[in-house]
BAKEDREN-312373 format. One line per field, with one value per residue (C-alpha): residue number from 0; residue in three letters; x, y, z. Coordinates in Angstrom, 3 decimals. Layout:
REM residues N
mardo <- c(NUM,...)
vodo <- c(ala,...)
x <- c(X,...)
y <- c(Y,...)
z <- c(Z,...)
REM end
This chain:
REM residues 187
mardo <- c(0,1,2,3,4,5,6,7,8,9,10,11,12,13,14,15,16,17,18,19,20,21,22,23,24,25,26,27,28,29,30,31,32,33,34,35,36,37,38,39,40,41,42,43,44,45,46,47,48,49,50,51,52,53,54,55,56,57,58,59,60,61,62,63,64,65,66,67,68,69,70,71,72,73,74,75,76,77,78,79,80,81,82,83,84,85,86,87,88,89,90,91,92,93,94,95,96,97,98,99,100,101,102,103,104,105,106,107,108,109,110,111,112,113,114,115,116,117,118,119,120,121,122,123,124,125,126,127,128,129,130,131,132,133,134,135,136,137,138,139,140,141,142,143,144,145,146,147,148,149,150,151,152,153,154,155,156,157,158,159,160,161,162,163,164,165,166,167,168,169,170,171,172,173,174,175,176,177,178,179,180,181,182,183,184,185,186)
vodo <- c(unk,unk,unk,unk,unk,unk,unk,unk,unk,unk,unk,unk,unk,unk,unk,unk,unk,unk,unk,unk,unk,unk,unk,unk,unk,unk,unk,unk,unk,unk,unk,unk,unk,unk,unk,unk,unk,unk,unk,unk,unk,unk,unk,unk,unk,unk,unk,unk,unk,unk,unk,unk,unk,unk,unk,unk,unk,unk,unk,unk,unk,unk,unk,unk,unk,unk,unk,unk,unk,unk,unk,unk,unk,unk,unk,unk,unk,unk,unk,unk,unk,unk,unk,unk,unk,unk,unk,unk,unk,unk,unk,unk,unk,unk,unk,unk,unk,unk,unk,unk,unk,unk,unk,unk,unk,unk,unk,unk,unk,unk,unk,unk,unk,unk,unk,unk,unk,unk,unk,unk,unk,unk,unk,unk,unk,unk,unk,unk,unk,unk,unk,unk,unk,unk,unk,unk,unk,unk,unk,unk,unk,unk,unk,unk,unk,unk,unk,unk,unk,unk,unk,unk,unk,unk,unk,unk,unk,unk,unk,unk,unk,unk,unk,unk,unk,unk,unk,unk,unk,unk,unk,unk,unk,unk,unk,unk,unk,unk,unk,unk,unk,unk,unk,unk,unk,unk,unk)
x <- c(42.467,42.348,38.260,37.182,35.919,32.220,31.982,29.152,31.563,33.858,32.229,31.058,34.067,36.133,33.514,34.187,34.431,31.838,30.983,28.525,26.703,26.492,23.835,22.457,17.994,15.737,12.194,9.316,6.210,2.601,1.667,-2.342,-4.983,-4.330,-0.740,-1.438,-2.252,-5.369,-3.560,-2.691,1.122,2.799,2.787,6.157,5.781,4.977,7.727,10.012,8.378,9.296,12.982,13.184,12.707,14.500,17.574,16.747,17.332,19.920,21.577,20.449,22.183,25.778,25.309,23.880,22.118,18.858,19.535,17.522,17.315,19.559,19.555,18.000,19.891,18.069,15.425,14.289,12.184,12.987,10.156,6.693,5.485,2.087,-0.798,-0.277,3.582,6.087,8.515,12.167,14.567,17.986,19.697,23.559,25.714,27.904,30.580,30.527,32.256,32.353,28.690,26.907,26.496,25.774,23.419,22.585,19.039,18.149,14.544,13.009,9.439,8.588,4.988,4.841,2.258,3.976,7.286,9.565,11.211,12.679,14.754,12.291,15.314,18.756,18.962,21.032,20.080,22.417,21.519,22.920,23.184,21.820,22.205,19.504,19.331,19.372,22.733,25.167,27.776,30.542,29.832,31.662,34.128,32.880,35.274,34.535,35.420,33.939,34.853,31.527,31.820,34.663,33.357,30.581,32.772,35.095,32.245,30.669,33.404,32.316,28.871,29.074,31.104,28.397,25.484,27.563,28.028,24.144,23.136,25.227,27.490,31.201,32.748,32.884,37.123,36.947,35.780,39.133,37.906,35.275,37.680,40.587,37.562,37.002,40.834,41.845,39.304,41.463,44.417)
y <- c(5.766,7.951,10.122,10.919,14.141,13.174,14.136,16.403,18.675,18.396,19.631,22.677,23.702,23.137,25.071,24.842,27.977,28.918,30.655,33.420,30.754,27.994,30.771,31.660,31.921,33.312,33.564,34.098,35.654,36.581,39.693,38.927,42.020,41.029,42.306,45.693,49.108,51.409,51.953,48.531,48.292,46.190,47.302,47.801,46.146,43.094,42.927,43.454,40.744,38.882,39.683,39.069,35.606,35.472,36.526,34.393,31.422,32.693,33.177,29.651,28.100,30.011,29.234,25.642,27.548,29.200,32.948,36.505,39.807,42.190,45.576,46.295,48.873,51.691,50.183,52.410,51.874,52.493,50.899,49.925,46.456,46.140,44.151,40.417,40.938,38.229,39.346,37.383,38.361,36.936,36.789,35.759,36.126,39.044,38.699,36.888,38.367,36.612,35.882,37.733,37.832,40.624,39.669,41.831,41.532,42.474,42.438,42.118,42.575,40.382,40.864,37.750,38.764,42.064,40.082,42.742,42.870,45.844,46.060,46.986,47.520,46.232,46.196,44.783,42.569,41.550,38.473,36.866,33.010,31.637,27.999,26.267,28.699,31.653,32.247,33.608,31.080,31.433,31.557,30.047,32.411,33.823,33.036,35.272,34.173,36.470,40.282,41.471,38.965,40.538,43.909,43.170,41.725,44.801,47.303,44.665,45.984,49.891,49.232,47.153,50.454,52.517,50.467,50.117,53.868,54.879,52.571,53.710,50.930,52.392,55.505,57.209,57.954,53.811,53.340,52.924,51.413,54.811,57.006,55.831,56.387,59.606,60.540,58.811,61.118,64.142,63.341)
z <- c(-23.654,-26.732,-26.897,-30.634,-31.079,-32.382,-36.255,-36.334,-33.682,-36.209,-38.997,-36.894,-36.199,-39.741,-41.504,-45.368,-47.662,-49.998,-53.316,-53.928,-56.212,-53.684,-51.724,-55.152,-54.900,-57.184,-55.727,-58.070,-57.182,-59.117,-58.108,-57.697,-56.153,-52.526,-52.999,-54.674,-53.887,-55.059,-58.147,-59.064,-58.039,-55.836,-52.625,-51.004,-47.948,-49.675,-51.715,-48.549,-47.033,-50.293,-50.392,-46.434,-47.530,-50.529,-48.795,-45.693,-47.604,-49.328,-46.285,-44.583,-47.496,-47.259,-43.146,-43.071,-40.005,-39.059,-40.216,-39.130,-40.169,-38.569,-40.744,-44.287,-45.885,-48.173,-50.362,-53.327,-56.394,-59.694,-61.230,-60.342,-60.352,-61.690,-61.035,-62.875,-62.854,-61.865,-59.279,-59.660,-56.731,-56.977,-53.987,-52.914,-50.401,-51.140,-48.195,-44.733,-41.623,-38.204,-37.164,-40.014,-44.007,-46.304,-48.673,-52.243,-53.941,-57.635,-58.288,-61.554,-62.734,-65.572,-67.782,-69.354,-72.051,-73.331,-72.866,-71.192,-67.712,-66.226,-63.136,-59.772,-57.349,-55.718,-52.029,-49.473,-46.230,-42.849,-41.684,-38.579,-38.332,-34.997,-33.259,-31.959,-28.431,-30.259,-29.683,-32.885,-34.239,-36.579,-40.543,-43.061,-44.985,-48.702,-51.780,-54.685,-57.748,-60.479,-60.918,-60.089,-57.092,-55.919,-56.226,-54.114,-51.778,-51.547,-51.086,-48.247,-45.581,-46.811,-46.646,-43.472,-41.670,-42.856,-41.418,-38.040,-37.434,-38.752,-36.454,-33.401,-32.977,-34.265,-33.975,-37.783,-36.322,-36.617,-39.896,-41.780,-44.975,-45.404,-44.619,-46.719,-49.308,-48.653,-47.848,-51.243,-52.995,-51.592,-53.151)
REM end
């Protein structure tokens, strides 16, 4: 007697490579009184709450999985977001690894009246993809296609050492793409 493997186990297993477009968001927000400071601006944790999201579904959509927040790497701010602004973030999947993505943020403020938009910040997010126990599965594997993609996607493995050894989870002796940064610089 010959047993099919049900299709849906199938499909979990043969995962199917994606682009850094397929994860592709942009979130907009209005920035109304309830979000801003004594002076007016955006306050930061809001817009951190914001691009949690943004890159949460940014990473549900490279996964196909429930995704959470594992590390957010240095957020700063170049700009202020005022009062009646509209926040875009844009949000992608920048490189995928075994359980986890790397996911990069550019936020823009936009006043609509004056007609100009500047540039807020850039950050980047880890997000781990989870089945429905909680327990980490396998992601599918990133295919950049662009130069800029593949840029990101180079830097992911740097960034990704640096986050594991500020964090206290690898030796700096094991990072081998920072070092052959720093060793390369030598020469």
């Amino acid at each position: 007697m010959v047993q099919t493997i049900p299709y849906i186990y199938r499909k979990t297993t043969h995962m199917q490579a994606k682009t850094p477009q397929d994860s592709y968001t942009i979130m907009n927000e209005l920035v109304l009184p309830n979000d801003t400071n004594t002076l007016n601006n955006l306050m930061g944790g809001r817009l951190l709450h914001w691009m949690d999201i943004a890159a949460a579904i940014s990473g549900q959509k490279h996964c196909n999985r429930i995704v959470v927040t594992a590390s957010v790497d240095n957020v700063s701010f170049k700009h202020s977001i005022k009062l009646g602004d509209v926040v875009s973030i844009e949000a992608r999947v920048t490189r995928a690894f075994n359980t986890s993505v790397e996911i990069r943020m550019d936020v823009w403020a936009e006043n609509i009246p004056s007609g100009t938009r500047v540039k807020s910040n850039e950050a980047y997010y880890t997000f781990v993809a989870l089945d429905k126990d909680g327990n980490t599965v396998p992601v599918p594997e990133l295919i950049p296609s662009t130069p800029e993609e593949k840029i990101l996607f180079d830097g992911a493995l740097r960034r990704r050492q640096l986050r594991l050894i500020l964090g206290g989870k690898m030796k700096p002796d094991d990072a081998t793409e920072l070092k052959a940064l720093f060793f390369a610089a030598q020469q």
